[in-house]
PyMOL Python script that loads the backbone (N, CA, C, O; Angstrom):
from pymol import cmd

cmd.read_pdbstr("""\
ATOM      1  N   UNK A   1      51.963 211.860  12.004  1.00  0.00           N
ATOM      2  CA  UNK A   1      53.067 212.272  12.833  1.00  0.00           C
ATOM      3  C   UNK A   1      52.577 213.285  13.865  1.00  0.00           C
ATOM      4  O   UNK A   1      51.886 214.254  13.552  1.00  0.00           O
ATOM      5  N   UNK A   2      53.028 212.971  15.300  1.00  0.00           N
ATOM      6  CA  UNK A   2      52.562 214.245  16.385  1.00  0.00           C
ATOM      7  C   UNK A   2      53.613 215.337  15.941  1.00  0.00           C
ATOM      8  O   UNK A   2      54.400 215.262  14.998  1.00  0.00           O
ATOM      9  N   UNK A   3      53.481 216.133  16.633  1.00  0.00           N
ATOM     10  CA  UNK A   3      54.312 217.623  16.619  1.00  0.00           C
ATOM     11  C   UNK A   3      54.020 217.921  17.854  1.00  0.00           C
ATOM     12  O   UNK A   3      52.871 217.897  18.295  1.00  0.00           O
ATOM     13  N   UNK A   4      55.341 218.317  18.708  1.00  0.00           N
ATOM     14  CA  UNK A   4      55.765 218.279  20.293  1.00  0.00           C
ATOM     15  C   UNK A   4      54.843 219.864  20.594  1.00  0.00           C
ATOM     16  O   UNK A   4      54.091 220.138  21.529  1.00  0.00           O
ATOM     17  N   UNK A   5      55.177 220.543  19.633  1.00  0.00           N
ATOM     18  CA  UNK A   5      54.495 221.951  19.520  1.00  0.00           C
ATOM     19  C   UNK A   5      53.586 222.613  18.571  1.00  0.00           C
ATOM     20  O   UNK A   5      54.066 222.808  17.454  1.00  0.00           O
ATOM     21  N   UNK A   6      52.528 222.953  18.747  1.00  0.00           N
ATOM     22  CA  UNK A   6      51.697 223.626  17.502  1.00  0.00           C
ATOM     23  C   UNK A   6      51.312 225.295  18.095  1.00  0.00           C
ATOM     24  O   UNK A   6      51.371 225.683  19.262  1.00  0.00           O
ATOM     25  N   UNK A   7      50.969 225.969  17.044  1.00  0.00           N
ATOM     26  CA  UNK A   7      50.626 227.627  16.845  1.00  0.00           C
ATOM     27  C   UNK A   7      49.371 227.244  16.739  1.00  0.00           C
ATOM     28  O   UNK A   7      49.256 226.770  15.609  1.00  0.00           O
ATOM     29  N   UNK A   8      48.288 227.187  17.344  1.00  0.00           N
ATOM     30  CA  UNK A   8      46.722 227.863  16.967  1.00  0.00           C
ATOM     31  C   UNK A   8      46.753 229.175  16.083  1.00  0.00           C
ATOM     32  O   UNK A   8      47.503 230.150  16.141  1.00  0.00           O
ATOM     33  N   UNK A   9      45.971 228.958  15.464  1.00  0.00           N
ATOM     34  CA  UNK A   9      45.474 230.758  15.436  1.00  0.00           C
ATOM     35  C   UNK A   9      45.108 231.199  16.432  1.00  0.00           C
ATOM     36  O   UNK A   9      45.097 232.423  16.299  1.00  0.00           O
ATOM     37  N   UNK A  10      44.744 230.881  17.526  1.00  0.00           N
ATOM     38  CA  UNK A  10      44.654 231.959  18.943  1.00  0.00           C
ATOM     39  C   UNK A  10      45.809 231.948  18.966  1.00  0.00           C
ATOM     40  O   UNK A  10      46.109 231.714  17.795  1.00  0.00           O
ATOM     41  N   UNK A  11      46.538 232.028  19.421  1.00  0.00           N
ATOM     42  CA  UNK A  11      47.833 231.794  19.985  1.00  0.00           C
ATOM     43  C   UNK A  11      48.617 232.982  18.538  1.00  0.00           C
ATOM     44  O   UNK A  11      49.320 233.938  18.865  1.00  0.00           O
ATOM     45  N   UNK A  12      48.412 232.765  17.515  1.00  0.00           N
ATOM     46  CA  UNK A  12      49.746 233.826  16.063  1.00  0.00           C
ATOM     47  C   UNK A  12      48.357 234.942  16.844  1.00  0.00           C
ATOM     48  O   UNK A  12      48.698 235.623  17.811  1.00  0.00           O
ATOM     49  N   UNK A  13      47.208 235.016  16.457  1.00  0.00           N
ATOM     50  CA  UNK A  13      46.425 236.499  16.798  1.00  0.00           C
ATOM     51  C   UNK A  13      46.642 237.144  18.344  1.00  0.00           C
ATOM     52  O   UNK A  13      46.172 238.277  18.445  1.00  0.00           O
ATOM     53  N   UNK A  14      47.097 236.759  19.222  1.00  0.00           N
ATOM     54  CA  UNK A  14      47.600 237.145  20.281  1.00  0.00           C
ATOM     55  C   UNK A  14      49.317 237.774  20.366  1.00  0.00           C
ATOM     56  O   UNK A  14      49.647 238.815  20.933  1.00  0.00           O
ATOM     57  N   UNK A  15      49.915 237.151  19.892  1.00  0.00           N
ATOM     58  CA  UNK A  15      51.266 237.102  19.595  1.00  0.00           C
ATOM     59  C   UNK A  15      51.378 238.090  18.103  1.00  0.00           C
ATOM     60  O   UNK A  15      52.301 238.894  18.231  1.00  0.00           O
ATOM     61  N   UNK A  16      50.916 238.173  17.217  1.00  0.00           N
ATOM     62  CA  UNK A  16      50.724 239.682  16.106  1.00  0.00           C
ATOM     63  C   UNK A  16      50.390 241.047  17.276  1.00  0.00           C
ATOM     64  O   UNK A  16      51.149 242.002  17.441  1.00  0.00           O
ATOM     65  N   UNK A  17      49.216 240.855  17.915  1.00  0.00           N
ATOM     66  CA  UNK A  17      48.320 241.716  18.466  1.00  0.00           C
ATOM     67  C   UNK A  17      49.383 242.084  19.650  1.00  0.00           C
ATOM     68  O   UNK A  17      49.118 243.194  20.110  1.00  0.00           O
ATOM     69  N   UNK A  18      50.583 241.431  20.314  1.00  0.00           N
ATOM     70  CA  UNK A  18      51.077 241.637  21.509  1.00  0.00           C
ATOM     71  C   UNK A  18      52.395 242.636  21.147  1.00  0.00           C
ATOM     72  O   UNK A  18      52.801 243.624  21.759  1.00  0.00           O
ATOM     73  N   UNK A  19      52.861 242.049  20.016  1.00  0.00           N
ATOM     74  CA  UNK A  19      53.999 242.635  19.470  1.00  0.00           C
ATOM     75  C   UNK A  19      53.992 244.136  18.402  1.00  0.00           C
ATOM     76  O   UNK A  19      54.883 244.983  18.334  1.00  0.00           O
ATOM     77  N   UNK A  20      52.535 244.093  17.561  1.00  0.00           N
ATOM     78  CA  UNK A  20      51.832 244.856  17.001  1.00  0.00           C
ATOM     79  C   UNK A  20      53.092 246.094  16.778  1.00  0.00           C
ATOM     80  O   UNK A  20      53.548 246.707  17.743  1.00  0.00           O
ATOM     81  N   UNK A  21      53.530 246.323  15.428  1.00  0.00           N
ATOM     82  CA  UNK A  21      54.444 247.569  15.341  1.00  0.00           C
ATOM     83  C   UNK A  21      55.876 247.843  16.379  1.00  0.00           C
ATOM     84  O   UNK A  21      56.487 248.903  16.511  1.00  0.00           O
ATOM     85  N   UNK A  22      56.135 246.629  16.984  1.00  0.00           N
ATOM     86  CA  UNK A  22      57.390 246.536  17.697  1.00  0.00           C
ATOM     87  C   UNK A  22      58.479 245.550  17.179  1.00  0.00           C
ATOM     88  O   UNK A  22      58.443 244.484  16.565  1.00  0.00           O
ATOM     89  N   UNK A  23      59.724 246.562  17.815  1.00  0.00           N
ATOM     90  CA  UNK A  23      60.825 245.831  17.529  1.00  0.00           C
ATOM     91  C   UNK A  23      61.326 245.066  18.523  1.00  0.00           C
ATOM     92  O   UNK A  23      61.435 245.671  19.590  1.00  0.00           O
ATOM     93  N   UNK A  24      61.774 243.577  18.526  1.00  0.00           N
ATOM     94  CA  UNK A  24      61.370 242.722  19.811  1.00  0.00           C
ATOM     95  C   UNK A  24      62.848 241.670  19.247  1.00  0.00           C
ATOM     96  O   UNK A  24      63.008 241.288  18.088  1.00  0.00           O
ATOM     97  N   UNK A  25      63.854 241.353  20.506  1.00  0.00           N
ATOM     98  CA  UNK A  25      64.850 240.686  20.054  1.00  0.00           C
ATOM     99  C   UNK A  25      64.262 239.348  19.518  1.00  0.00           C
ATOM    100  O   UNK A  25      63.178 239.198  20.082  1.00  0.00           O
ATOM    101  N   UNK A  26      64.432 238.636  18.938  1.00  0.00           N
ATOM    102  CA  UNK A  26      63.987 237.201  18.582  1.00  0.00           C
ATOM    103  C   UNK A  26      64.254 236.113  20.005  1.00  0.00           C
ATOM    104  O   UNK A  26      63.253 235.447  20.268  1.00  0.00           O
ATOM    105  N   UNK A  27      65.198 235.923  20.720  1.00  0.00           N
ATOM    106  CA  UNK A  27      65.676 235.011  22.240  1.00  0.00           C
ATOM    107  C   UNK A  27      65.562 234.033  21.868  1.00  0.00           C
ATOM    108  O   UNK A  27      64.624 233.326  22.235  1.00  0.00           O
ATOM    109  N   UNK A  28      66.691 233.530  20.793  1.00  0.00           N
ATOM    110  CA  UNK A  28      66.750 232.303  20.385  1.00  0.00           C
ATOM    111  C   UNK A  28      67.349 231.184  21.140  1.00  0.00           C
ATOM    112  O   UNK A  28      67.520 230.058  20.673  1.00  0.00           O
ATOM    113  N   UNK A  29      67.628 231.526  22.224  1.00  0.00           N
ATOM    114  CA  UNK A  29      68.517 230.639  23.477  1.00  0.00           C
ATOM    115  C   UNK A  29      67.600 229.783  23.795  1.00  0.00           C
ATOM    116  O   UNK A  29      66.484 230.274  23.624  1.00  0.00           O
ATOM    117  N   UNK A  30      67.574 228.729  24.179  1.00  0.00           N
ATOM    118  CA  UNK A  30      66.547 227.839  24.563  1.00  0.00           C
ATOM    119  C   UNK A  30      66.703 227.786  26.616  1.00  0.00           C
ATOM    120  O   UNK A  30      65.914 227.914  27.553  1.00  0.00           O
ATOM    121  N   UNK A  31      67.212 227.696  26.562  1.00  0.00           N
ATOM    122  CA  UNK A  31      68.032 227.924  28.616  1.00  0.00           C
ATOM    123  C   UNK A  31      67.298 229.363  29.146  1.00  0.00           C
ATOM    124  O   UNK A  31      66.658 229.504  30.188  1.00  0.00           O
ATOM    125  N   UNK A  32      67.609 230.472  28.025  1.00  0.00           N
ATOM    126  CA  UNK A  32      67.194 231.492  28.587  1.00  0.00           C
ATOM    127  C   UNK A  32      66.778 232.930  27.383  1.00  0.00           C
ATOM    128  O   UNK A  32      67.682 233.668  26.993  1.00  0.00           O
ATOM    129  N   UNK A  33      65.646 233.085  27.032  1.00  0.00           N
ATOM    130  CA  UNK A  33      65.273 233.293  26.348  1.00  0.00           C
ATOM    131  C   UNK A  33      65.688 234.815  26.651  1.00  0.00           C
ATOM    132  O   UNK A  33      66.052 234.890  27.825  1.00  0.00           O
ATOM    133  N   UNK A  34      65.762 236.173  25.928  1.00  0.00           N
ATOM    134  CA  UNK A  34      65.867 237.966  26.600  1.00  0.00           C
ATOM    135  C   UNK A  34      64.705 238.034  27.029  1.00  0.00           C
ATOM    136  O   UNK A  34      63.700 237.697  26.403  1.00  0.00           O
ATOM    137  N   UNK A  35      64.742 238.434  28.024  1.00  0.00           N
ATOM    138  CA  UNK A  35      63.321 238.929  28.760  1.00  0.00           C
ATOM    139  C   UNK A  35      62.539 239.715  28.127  1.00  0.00           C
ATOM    140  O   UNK A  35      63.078 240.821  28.072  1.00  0.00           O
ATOM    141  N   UNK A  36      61.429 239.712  27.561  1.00  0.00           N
ATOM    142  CA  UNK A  36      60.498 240.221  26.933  1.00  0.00           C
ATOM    143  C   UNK A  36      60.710 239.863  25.043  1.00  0.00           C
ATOM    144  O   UNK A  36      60.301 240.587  24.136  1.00  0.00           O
ATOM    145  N   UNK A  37      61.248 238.922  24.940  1.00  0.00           N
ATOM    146  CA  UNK A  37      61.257 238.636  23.540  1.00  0.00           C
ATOM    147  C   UNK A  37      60.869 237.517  23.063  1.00  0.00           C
ATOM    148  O   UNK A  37      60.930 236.545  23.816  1.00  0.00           O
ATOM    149  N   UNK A  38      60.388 237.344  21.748  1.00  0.00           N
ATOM    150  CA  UNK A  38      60.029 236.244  20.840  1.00  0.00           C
ATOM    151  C   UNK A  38      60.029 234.881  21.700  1.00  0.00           C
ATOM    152  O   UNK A  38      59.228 233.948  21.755  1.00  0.00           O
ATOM    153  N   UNK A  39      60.779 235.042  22.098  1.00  0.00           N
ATOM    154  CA  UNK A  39      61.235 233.481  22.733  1.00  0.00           C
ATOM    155  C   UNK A  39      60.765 233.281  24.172  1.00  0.00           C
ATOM    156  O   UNK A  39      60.486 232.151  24.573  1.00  0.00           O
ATOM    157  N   UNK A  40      60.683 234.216  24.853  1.00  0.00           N
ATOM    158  CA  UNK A  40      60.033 233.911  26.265  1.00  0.00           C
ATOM    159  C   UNK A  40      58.664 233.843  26.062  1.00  0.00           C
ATOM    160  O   UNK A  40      57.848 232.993  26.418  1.00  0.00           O
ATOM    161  N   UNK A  41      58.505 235.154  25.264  1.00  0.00           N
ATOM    162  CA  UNK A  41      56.599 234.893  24.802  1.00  0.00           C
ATOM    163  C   UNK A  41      56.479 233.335  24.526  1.00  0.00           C
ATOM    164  O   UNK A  41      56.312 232.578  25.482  1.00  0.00           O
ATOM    165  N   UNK A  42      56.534 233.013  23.670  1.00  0.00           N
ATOM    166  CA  UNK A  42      56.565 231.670  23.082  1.00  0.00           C
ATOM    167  C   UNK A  42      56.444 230.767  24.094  1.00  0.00           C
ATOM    168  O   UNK A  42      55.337 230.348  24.433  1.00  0.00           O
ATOM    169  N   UNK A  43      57.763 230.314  24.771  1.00  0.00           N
ATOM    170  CA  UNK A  43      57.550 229.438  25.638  1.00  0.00           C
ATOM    171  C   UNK A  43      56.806 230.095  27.435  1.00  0.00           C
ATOM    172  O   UNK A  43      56.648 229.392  28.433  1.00  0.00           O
ATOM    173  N   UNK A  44      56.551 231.322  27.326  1.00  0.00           N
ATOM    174  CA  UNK A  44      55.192 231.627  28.557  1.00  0.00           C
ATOM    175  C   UNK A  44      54.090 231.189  27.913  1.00  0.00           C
ATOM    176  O   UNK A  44      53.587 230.126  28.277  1.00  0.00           O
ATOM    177  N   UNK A  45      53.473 231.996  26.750  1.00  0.00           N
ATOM    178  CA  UNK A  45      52.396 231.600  26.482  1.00  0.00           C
ATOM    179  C   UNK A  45      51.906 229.904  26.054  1.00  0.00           C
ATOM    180  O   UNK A  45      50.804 229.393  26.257  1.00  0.00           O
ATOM    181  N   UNK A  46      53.031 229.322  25.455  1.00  0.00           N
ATOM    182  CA  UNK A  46      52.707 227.845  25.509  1.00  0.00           C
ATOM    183  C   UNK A  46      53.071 226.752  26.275  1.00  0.00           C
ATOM    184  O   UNK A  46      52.696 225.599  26.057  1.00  0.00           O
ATOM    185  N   UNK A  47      53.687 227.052  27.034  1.00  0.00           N
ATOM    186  CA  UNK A  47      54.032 226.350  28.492  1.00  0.00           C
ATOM    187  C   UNK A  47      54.995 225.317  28.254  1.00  0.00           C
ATOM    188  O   UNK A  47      54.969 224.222  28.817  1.00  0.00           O
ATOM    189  N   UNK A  48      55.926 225.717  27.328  1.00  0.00           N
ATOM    190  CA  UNK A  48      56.705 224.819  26.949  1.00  0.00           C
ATOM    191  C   UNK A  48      58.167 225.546  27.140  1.00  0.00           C
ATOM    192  O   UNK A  48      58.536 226.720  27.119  1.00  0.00           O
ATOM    193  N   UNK A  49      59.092 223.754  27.419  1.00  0.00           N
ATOM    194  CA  UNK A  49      60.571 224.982  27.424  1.00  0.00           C
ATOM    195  C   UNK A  49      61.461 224.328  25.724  1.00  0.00           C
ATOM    196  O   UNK A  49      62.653 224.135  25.486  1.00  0.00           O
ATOM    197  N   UNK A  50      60.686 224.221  25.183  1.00  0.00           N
ATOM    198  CA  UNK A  50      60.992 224.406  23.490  1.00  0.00           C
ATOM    199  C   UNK A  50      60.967 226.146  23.363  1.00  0.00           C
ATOM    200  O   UNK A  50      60.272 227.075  23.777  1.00  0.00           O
ATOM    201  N   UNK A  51      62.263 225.930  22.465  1.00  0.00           N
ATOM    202  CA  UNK A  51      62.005 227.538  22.186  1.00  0.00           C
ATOM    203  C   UNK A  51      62.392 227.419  20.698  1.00  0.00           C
ATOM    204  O   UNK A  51      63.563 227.201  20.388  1.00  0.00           O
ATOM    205  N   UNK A  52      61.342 227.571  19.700  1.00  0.00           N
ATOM    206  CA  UNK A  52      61.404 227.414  18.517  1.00  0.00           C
ATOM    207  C   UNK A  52      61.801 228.951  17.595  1.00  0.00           C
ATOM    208  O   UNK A  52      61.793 229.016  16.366  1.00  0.00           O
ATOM    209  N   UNK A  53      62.093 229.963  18.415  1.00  0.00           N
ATOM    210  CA  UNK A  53      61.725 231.147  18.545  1.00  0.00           C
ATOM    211  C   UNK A  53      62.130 231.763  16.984  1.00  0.00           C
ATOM    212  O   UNK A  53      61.376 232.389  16.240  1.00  0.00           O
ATOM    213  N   UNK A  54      63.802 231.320  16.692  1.00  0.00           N
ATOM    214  CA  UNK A  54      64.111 231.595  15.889  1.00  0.00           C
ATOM    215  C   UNK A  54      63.579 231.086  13.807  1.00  0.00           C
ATOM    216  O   UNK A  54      63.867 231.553  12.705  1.00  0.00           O
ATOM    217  N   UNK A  55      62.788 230.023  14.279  1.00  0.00           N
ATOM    218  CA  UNK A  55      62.138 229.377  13.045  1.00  0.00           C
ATOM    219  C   UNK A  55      60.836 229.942  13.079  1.00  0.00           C
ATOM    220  O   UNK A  55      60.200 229.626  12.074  1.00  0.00           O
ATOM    221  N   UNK A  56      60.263 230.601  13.804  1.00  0.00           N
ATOM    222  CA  UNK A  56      58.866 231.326  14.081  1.00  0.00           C
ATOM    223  C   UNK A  56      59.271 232.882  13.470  1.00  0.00           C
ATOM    224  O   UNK A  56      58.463 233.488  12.767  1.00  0.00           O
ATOM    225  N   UNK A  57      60.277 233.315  13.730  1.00  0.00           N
ATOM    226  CA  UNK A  57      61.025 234.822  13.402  1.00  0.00           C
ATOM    227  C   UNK A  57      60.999 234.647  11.743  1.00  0.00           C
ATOM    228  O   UNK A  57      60.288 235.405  11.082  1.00  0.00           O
ATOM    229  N   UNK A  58      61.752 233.683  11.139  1.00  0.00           N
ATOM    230  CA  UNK A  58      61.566 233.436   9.739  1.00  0.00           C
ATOM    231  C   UNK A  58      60.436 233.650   9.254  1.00  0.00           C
ATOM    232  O   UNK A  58      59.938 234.628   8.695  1.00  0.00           O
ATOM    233  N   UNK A  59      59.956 232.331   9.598  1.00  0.00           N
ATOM    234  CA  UNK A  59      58.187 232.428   9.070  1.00  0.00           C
ATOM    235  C   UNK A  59      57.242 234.082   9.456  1.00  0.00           C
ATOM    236  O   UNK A  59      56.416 234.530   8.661  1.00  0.00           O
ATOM    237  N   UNK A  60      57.478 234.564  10.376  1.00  0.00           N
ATOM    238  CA  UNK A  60      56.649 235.881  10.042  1.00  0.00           C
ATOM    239  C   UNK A  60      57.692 236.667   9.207  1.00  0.00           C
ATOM    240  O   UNK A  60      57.150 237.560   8.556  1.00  0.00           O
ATOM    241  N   UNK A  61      58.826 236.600   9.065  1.00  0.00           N
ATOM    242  CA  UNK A  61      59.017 237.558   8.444  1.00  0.00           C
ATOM    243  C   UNK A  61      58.620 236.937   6.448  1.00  0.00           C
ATOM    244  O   UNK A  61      58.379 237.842   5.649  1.00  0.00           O
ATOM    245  N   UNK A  62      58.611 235.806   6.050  1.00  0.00           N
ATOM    246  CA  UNK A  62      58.719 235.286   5.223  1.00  0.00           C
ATOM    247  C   UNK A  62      57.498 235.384   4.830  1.00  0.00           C
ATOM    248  O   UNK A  62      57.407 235.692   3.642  1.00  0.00           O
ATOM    249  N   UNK A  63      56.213 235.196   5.547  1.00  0.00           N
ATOM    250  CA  UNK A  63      54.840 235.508   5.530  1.00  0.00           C
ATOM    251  C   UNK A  63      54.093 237.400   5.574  1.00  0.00           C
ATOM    252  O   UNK A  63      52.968 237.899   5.587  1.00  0.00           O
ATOM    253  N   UNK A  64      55.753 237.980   5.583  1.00  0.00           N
ATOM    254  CA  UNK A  64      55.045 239.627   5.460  1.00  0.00           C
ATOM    255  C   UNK A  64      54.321 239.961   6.911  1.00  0.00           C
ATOM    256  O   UNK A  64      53.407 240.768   6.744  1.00  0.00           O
ATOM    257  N   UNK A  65      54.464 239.607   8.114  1.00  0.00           N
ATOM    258  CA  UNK A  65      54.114 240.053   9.371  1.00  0.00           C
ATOM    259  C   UNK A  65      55.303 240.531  10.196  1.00  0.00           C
ATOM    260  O   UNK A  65      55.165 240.963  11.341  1.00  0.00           O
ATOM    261  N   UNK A  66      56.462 240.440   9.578  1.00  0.00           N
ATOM    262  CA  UNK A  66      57.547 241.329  10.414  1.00  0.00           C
ATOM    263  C   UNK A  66      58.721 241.265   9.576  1.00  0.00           C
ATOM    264  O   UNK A  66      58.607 240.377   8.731  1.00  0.00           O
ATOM    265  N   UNK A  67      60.036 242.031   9.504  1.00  0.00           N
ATOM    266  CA  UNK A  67      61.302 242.962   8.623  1.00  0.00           C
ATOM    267  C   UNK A  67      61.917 242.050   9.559  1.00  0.00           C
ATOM    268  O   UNK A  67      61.386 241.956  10.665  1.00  0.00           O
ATOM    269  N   UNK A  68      62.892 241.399   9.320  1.00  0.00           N
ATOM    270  CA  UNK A  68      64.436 241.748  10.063  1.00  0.00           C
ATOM    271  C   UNK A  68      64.972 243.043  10.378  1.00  0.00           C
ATOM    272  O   UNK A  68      64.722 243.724   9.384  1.00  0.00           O
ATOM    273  N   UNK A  69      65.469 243.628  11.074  1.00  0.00           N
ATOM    274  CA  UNK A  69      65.650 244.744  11.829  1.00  0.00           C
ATOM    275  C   UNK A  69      67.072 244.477  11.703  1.00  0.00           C
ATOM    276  O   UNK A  69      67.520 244.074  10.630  1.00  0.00           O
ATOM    277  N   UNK A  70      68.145 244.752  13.157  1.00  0.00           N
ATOM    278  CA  UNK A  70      69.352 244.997  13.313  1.00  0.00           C
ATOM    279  C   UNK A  70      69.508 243.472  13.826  1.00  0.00           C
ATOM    280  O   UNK A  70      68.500 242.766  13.800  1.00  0.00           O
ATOM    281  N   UNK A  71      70.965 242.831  14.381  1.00  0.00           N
ATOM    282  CA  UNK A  71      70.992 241.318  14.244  1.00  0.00           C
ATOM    283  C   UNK A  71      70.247 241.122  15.811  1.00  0.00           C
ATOM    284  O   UNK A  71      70.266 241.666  16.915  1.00  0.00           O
ATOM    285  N   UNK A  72      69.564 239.926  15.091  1.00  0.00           N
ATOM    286  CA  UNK A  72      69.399 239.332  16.658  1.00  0.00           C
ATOM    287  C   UNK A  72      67.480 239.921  17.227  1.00  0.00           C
ATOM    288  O   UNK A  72      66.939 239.714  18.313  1.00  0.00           O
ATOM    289  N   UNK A  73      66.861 240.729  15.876  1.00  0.00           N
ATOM    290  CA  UNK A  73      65.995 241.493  16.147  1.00  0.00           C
ATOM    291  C   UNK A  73      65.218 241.076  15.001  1.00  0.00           C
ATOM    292  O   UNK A  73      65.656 240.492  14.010  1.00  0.00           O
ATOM    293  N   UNK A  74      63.727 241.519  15.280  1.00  0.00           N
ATOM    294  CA  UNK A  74      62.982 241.660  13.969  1.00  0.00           C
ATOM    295  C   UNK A  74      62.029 243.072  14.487  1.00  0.00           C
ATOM    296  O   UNK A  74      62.156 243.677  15.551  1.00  0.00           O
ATOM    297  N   UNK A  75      61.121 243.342  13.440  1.00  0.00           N
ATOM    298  CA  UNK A  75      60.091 244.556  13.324  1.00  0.00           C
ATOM    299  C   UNK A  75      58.786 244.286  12.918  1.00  0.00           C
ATOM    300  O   UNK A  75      58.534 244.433  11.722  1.00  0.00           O
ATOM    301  N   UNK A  76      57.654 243.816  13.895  1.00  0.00           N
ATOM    302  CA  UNK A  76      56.661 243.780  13.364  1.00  0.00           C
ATOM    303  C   UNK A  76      55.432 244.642  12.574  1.00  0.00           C
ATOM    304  O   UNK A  76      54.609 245.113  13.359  1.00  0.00           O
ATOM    305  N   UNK A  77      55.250 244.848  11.514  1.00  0.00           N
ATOM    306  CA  UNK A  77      54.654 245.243  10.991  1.00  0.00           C
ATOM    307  C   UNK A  77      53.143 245.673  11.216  1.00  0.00           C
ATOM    308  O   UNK A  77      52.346 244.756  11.416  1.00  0.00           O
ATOM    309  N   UNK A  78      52.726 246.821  11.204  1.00  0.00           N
ATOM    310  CA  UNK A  78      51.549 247.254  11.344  1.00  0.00           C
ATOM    311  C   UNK A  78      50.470 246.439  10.686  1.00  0.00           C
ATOM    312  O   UNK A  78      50.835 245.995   9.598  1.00  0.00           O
ATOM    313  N   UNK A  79      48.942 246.037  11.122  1.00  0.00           N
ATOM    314  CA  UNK A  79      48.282 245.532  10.284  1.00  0.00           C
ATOM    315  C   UNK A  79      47.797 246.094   9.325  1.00  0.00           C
ATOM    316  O   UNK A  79      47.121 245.358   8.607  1.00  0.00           O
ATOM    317  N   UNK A  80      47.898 247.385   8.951  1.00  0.00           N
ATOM    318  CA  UNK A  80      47.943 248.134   8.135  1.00  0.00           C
ATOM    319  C   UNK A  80      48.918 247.677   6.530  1.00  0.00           C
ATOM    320  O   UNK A  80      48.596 247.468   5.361  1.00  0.00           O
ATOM    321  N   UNK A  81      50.156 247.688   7.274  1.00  0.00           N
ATOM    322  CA  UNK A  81      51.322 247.133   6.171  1.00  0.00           C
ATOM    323  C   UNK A  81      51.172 245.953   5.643  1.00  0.00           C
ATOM    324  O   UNK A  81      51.663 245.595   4.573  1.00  0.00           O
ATOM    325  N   UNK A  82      50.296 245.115   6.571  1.00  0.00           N
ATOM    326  CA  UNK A  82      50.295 243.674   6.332  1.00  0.00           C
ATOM    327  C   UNK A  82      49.770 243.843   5.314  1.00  0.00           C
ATOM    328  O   UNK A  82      50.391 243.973   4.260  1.00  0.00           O
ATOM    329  N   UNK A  83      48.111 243.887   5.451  1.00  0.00           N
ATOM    330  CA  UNK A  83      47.030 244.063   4.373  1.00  0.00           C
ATOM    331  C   UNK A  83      47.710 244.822   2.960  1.00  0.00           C
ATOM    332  O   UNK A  83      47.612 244.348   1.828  1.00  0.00           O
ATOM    333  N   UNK A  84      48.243 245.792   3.222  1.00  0.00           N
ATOM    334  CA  UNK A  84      49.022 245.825   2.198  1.00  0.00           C
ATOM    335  C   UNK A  84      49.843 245.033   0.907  1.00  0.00           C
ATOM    336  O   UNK A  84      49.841 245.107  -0.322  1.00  0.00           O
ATOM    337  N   UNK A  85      50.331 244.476   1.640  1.00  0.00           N
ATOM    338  CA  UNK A  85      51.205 243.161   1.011  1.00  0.00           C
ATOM    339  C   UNK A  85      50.545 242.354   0.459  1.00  0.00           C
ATOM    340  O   UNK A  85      50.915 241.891  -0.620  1.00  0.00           O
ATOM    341  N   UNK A  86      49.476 242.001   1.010  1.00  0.00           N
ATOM    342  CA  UNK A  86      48.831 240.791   0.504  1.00  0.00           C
ATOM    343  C   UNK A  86      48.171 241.095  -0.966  1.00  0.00           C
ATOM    344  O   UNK A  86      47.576 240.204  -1.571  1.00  0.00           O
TER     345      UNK A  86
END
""", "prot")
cmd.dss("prot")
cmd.show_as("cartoon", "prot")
cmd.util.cbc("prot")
cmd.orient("prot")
């Protein structure tokens, strides 16, 4: 099966490293993502106007790389905290 979209690991180590200890709305809108959030990153850096933004927000937070925060937000975690967890 193709997949319209894939994450490299370049691409999650850029996107950890960009967000690094910030709180960043998720921009789950696909039309128009909040300017400077989850979702514009996403579709700038992969040149796509898929915005998967909000199923990517899960998975780091579910994987211990970022908290849910207040609604509509998450908190990425220091790599410090990460290593922690693991």
């Amino acid at each position: 099966m193709r997949y319209p979209i894939k994450f490299p690991k370049s691409f999650m180590d850029v996107l950890l490293a960009h967000f690094s200890e910030g709180e960043v709305a998720v921009g789950g809108s696909f039309d128009g993502p909040v300017r400077g959030s989850l979702g514009e990153f996403i579709q700038q850096k992969l040149k796509t106007t898929m915005n998967p933004a909000v199923y990517v927000a899960a998975l780091l937070i579910d994987e211990g790389y970022a908290d849910a925060s207040r609604r509509g937000y998450i908190r990425f975690r220091s790599k410090k905290e990460v290593r922690a967890r693991k």
